[in-house]
C-alpha positions, -999 to 999 in steps of 0.1 A, spaced: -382 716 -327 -412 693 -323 -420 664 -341 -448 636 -338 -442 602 -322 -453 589 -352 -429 609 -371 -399 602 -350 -411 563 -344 -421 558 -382 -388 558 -388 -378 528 -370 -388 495 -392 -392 467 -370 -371 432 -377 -348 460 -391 -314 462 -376 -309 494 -354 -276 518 -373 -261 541 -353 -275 571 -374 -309 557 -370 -308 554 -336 -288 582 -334 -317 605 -351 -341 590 -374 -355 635 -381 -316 645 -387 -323 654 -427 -346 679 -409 -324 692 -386 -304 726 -390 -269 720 -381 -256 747 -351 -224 759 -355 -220 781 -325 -192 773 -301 -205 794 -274 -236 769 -266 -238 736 -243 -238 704 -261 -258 672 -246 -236 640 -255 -233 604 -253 -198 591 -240 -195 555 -242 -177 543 -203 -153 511 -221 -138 533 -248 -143 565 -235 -156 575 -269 -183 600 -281 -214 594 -304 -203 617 -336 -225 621 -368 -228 599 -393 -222 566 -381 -193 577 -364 -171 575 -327 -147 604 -318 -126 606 -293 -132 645 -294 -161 661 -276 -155 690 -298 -167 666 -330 -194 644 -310 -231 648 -323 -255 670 -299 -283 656 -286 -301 685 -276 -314 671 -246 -305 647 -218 -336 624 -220 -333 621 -257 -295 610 -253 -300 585 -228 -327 571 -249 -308 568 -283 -277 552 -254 -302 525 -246 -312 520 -287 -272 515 -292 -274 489 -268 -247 504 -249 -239 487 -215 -218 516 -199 -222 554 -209 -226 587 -197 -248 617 -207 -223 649 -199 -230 685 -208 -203 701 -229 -198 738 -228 -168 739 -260 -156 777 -257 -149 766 -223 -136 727 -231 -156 717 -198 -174 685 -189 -203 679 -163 -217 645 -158 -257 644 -158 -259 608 -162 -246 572 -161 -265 544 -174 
């Protein structure tokens, strides 16, 4: 999916304070959700707590429930919106419960 960068930045007011959800992903009303177990998952793990970015506002400490980002580049960016010090970008393949590490920030 494909979206403008006026779109996607349009829905960032400035002097307003950054949520998790609209950091997170400002187009998610848009967005399909996928269902399907057998596909990789891009996530944001957070390196203090060890927790994951989830929907709505959320943490989880389950990979199985974090939100997909779709792609690495987009997750790092919305890691670095969250102001987060310490996180990793992993690759999640859930019919196979396996992690790979991509990225640390």
């Amino acid at each position: 999916m494909s979206f403008s960068n006026e779109a996607y930045w349009g829905a960032v007011v400035v002097g307003e304070l950054m949520t998790l959800e609209s950091a997170v992903d400002p187009m998610a009303k848009r967005r399909a959700p996928v269902e399907d177990d057998s596909v990789m998952k891009v996530l944001i793990q957070d390196d203090a707590t060890q927790m994951y970015v989830a929907d709505e506002g959320r943490w989880t400490e389950s990979a199985q429930e974090a939100r997909d980002f779709t792609m690495s580049l987009h997750a790092r960016s919305v890691a670095q919106k969250l102001n987060l010090k310490r996180f990793r970008v992993l690759f999640y393949f859930p019919d196979l419960d396996y992690k790979i590490v991509v990225s640390d920030g």
